[in-house]
ZAMARGU-4260 file (C-alpha; in steps of 0.2 Angstrom, whole numbers, plus 5000, padded with zeros to 4 digits):
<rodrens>
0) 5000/5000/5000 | 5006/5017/4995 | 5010/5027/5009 | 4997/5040/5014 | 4996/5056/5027
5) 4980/5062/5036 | 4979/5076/5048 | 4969/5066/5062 | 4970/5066/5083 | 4972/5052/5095
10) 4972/5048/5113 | 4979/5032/5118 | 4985/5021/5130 | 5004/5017/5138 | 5019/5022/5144
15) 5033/5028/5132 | 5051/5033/5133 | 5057/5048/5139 | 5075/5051/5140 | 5081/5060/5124
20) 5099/5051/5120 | 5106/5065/5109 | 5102/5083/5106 | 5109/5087/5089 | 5109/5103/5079
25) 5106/5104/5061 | 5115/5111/5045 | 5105/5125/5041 | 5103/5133/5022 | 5095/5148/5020
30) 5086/5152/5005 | 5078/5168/4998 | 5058/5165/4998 | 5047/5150/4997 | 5055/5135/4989
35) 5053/5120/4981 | 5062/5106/4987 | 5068/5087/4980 | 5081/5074/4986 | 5094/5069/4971
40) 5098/5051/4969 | 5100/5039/4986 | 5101/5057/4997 | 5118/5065/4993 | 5113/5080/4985
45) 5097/5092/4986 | 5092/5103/4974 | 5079/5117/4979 | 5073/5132/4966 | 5063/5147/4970
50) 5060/5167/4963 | 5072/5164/4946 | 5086/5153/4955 | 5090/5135/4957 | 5100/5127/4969
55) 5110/5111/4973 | 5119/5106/4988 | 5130/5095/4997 | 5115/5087/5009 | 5130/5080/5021
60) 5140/5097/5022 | 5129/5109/5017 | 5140/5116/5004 | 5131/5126/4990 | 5138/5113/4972
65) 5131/5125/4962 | 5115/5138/4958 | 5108/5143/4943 | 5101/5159/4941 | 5087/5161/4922
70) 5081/5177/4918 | 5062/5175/4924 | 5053/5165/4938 | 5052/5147/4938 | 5037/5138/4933
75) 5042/5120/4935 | 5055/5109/4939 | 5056/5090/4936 | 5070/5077/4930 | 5071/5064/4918
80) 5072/5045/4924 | 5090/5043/4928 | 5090/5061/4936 | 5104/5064/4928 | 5094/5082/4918
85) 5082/5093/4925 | 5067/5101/4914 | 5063/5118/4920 | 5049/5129/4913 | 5055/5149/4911
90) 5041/5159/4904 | 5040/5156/4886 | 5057/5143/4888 | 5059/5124/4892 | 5077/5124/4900
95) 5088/5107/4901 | 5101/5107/4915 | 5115/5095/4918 | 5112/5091/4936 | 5131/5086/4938
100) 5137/5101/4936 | 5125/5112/4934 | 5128/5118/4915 | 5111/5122/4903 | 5112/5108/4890
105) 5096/5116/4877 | 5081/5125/4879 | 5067/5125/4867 | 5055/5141/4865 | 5039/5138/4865
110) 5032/5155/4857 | 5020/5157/4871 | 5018/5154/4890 | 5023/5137/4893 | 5009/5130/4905
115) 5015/5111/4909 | 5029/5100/4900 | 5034/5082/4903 | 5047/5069/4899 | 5045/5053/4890
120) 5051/5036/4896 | 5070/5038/4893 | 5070/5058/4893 | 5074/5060/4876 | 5058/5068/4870
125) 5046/5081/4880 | 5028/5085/4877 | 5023/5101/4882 | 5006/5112/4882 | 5005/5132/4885
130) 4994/5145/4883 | 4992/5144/4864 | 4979/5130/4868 | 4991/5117/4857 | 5001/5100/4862
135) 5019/5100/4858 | 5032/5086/4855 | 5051/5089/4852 | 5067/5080/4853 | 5078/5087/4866
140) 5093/5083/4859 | 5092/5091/4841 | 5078/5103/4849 | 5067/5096/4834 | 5048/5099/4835
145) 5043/5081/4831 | 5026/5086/4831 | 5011/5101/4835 | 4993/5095/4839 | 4978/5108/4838
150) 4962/5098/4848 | 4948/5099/4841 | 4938/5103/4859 | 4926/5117/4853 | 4924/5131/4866
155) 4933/5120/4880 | 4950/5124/4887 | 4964/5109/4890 | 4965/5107/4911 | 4978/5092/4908
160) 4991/5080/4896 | 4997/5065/4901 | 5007/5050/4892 | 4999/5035/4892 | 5010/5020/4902
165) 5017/5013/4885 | 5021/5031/4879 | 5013/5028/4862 | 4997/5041/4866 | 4994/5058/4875
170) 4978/5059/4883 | 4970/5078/4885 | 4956/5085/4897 | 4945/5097/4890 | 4934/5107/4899
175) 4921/5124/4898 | 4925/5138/4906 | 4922/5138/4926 | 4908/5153/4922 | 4898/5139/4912
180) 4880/5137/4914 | 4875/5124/4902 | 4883/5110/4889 | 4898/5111/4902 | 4903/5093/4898
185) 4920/5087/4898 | 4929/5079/4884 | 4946/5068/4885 | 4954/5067/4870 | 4968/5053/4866
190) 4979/5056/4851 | 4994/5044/4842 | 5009/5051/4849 | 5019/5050/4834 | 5007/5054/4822
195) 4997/5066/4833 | 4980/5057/4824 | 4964/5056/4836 | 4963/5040/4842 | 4947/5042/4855
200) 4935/5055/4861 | 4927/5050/4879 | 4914/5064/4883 | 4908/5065/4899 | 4891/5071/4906
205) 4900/5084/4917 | 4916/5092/4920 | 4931/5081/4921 | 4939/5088/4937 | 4949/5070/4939
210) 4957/5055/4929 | 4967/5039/4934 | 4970/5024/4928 | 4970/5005/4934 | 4989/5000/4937
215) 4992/4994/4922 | 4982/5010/4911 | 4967/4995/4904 | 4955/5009/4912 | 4950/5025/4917
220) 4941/5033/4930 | 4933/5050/4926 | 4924/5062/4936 | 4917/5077/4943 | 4915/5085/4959
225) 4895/5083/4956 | 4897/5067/4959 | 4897/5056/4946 | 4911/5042/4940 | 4913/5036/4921
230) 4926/5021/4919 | 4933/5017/4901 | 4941/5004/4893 | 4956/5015/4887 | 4958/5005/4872
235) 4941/5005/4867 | 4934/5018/4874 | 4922/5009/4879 | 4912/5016/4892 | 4910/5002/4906
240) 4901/5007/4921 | 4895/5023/4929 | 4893/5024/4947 | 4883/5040/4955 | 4887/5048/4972
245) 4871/5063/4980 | 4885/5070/4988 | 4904/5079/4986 | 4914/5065/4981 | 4931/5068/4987
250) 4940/5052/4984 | 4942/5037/4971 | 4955/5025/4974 | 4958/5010/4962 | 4959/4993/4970
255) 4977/4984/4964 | 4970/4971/4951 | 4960/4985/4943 | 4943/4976/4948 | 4935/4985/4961
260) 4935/5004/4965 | 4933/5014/4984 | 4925/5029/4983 | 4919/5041/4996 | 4908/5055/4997
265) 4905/5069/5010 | 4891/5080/5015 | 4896/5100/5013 | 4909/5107/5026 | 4897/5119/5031
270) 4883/5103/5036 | 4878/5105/5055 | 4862/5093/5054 | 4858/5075/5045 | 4875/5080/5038
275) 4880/5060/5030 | 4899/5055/5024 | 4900/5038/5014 | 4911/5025/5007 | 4908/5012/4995
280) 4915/4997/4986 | 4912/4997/4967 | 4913/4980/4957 | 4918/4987/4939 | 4914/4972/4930
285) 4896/4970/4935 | 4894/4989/4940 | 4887/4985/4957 | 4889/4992/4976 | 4896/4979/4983
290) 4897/4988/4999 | 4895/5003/5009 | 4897/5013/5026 | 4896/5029/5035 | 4908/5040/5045
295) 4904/5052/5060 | 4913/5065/5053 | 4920/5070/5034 | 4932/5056/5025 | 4949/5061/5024
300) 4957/5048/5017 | 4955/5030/5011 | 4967/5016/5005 | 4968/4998/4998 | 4980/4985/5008
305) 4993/4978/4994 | 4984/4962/4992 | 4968/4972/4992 | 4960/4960/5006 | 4955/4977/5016
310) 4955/4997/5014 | 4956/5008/5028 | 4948/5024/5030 | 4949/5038/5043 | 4941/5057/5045
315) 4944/5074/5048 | 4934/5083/5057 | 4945/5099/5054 | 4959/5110/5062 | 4952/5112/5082
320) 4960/5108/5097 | 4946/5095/5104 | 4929/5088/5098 | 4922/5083/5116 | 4909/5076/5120
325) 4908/5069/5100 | 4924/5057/5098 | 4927/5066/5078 | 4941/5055/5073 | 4936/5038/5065
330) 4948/5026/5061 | 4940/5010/5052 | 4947/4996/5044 | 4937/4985/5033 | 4935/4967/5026
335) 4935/4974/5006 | 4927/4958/5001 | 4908/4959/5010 | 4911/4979/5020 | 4913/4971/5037
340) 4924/4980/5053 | 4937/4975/5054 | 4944/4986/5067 | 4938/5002/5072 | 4942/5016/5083
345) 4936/5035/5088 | 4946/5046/5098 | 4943/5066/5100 | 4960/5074/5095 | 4967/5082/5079
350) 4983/5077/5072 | 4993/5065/5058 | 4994/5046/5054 | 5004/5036/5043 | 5005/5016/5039
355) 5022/5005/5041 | 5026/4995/5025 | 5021/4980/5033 | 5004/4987/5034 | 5007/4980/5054
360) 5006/4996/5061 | 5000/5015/5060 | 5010/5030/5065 | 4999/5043/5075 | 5005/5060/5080
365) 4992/5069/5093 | 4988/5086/5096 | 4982/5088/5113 | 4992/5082/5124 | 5008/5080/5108
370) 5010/5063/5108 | 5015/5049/5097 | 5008/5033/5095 | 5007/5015/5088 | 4992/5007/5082
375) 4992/4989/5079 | 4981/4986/5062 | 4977/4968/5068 | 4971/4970/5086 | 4968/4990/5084
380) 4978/4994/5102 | 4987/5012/5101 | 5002/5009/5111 | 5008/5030/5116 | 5030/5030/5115
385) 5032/5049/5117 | 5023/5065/5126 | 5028/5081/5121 | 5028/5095/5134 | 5024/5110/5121
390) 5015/5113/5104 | 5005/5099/5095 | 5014/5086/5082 | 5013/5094/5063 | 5023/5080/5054
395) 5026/5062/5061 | 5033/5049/5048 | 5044/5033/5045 | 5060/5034/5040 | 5061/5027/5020
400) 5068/5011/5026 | 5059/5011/5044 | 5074/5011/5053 | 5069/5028/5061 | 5053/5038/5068
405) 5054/5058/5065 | 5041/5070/5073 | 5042/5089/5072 | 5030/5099/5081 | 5024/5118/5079
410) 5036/5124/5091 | 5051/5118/5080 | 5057/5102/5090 | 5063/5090/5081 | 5061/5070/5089
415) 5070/5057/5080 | 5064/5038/5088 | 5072/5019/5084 | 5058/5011/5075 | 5059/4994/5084
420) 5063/5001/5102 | 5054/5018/5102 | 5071/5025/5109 | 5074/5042/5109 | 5090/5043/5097
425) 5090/5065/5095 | 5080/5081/5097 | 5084/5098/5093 | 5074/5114/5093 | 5075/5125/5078
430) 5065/5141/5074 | 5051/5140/5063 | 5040/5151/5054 | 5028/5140/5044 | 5033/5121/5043
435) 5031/5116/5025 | 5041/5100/5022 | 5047/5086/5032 | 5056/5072/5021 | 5069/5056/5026
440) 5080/5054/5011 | 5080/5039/4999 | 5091/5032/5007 | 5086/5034/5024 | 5102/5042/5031
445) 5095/5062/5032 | 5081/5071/5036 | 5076/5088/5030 | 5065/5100/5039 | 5059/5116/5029
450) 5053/5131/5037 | 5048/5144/5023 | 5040/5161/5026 | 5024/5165/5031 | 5011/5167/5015
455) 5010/5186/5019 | 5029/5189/5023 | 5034/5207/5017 | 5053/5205/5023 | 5068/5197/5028
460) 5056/5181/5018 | 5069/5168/5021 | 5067/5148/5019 | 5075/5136/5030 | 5081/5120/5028
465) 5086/5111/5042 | 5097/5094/5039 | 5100/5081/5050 | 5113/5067/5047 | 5108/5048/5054
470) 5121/5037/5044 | 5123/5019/5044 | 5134/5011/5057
</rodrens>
């Protein structure tokens, strides 16, 4: 199961431990503005851009490899797959950086303001879209434009391109305008991508606000806000099922195989009476409920286990400090072939949760009182191994390989736990301003706290990032 964060609460039940081992400061980076952040390979090297600039560094010495500065802002930045080049969008350019050492190795105008831009499979081809409305192809080597698509989409504007998994097709979403008060259907659009033919037209019966695909791209989910759900054979076009929700649906998660689909819906975040929130199971092949249930309080957040034998789902009630005398956090897991409980738990606190690989065990930070805790997915105990004697848990996550537990709380102290023994092993106290990113690296040796500017900041709007060094012994 893909890892997954909610911001929850919890209250729970045991001792922990409480004697820190270690109080470790960081190597701090400073950077002008917001940021965007990325790990490079295993963890060596992170590169960050922001404003016009972008940045790499030496994530074990903090040392500034190299920075370079473009002559507008930056809209994007993304790599190909052996992270060896990174794409970024300037204005009307598409840039192609050396990530070695730094160096601009082409750049491809666009003629108009370049909007989203992607590599293929082996990064030697990038599709791009902009605000002339058209899909682009070029070769990045030669800079070659390899081919130029004008969609036949009517009134409608694009909202997204992607390729499909084999590379060999671009899909498009087309939708009217926002201010659109009738024939506001959505269109998606899939062309050749080497001839740039039309290949399939799926029209939808509303707007297309989502897509995704089964994991191996046989189908399509589509749908709108409004409710309703449209899945296709994406090499037919087919259309194969529709499945209809009354309320906000906020959520559709594929099951692994592809068969089945979890999908949950909410009642208005405004509701104060007969206010409902619903998940269901979907059987694509027959186009039936197989199953559904309600939660106290709105869904947050839903998954499949890896063999899809069970999907847990949990709620936010929304950022406040207690929910007494209504328990507002649901935890439930449920039996995914006939909608049984498994488990279930309800607690009255706000905070943050996150499930182990092993799908064993899920990582709870609390607001009030901060705390941490363990809760076992097979018996549904919550075991507490920390209290925090200051400002509620913000971030709490594994390390990438599990070896560690990190927890960083509003007041900017940093807790790093072993994962098996729930030993303290650091803490440190940094000063924050907004706490935008907590990340282990790949390779499980670092950790990077990112304190950036508030979103109204006038002066002195400074980034932080904070790095922490746990290497293999």
């Amino acid at each position: 199961m893909r890892r997954f964060f909610l911001s929850l609460l919890l209250i729970s039940l045991i001792t922990f431990p409480a004697v820190a081992q270690e109080n470790r400061d960081p190597i701090e980076l400073e950077h002008e503005g917001a940021i965007r952040f990325s790990w490079l390979g295993e963890g060596d090297r992170i590169q960050t851009s922001g404003d016009n600039t972008l940045y790499v560094w030496n994530s074990a010495s903090g040392d500034l490899i190299y920075k370079v500065e473009f002559e507008a802002s930056i809209g994007q930045v993304s790599y190909n797959p052996d992270e060896s080049v990174a794409l970024v969008i300037v204005d009307q350019d598409i840039a192609f950086i050396n990530l070695e050492d730094g160096s601009e190795i082409s750049r491809i105008n666009y003629g108009d303001t370049v909007y989203l831009a992607h590599f293929d499979e082996d990064g030697t081809k990038v599709m791009a879209t902009g605000a002339d409305g058209k899909i682009h192809t070029w070769d990045i080597d030669s800079g070659e434009e390899l081919l130029e698509i004008t969609p036949n989409s009517g009134d409608r504007v694009m909202s997204r391109i992607f390729w499909t998994n084999d590379y060999q097709s671009i899909w498009a979403a087309f939708n009217a305008f926002s201010s659109c008060e009738s024939n506001c259907d959505g269109i998606l659009i899939v062309y050749d991508a080497n001839s740039g033919d039309e290949q399939l037209r799926l029209e939808h019966d509303d707007r297309i606000d989502n897509i995704r695909w089964t994991t191996d791209g046989s189908r399509v989910a589509t749908w709108a806000t409004d409710g309703n759900i449209s899945i296709w054979d994406s090499a037919t076009g087919d259309l194969l099922a529709t499945f209809e929700h009354d309320l906000m649906l906020e959520g559709v998660v594929w099951s692994h195989d592809g068969t089945r689909l979890l999908t949950w819906e909410n009642a208005e975040r405004d509701c104060e009476v007969r206010c409902r929130f619903i998940a269901h199971i979907w059987d694509v092949e027959t186009g039936e409920a197989l199953a559904d249930w309600q939660h106290g309080f709105a869904i947050e957040s839903g998954e499949w286990s890896d063999d899809d034998s069970f999907i847990i789902t949990a709620t936010l009630p929304g950022i406040i400090v207690s929910c007494y005398p209504n328990k507002c956090l649901e935890i439930r897991i449920t039996d995914s072939s006939d909608g049984s409980v498994v488990q279930q738990r309800s607690y009255e606190q706000w905070g943050r949760i996150e499930l182990n690989q092993a799908e064993t065990n899920v990582l709870v930070g609390v607001g009030n009182p901060p705390s941490i805790h363990i809760m076992n997915v097979e018996t549904g105990r919550s075991r507490r191994i920390l209290e925090h004697d200051g400002d509620w848990f913000w971030w709490t996550l594994w390390s990438s390989r599990e070896r560690f537990i990190a927890a960083v709380s509003f007041d900017g102290t940093v807790y790093v736990l072993d994962a098996n023994s729930y030993d303290i092993e650091m803490t440190s106290k940094v000063d924050v301003n907004r706490v935008s990113l907590v990340s282990w690296s790949p390779d499980d040796t670092k950790l990077v706290f990112i304190s950036q500017p508030e979103y109204d900041c006038e002066r002195n709007c400074k980034s932080v990032i904070y790095v922490w060094d746990f290497p293999v012994e």
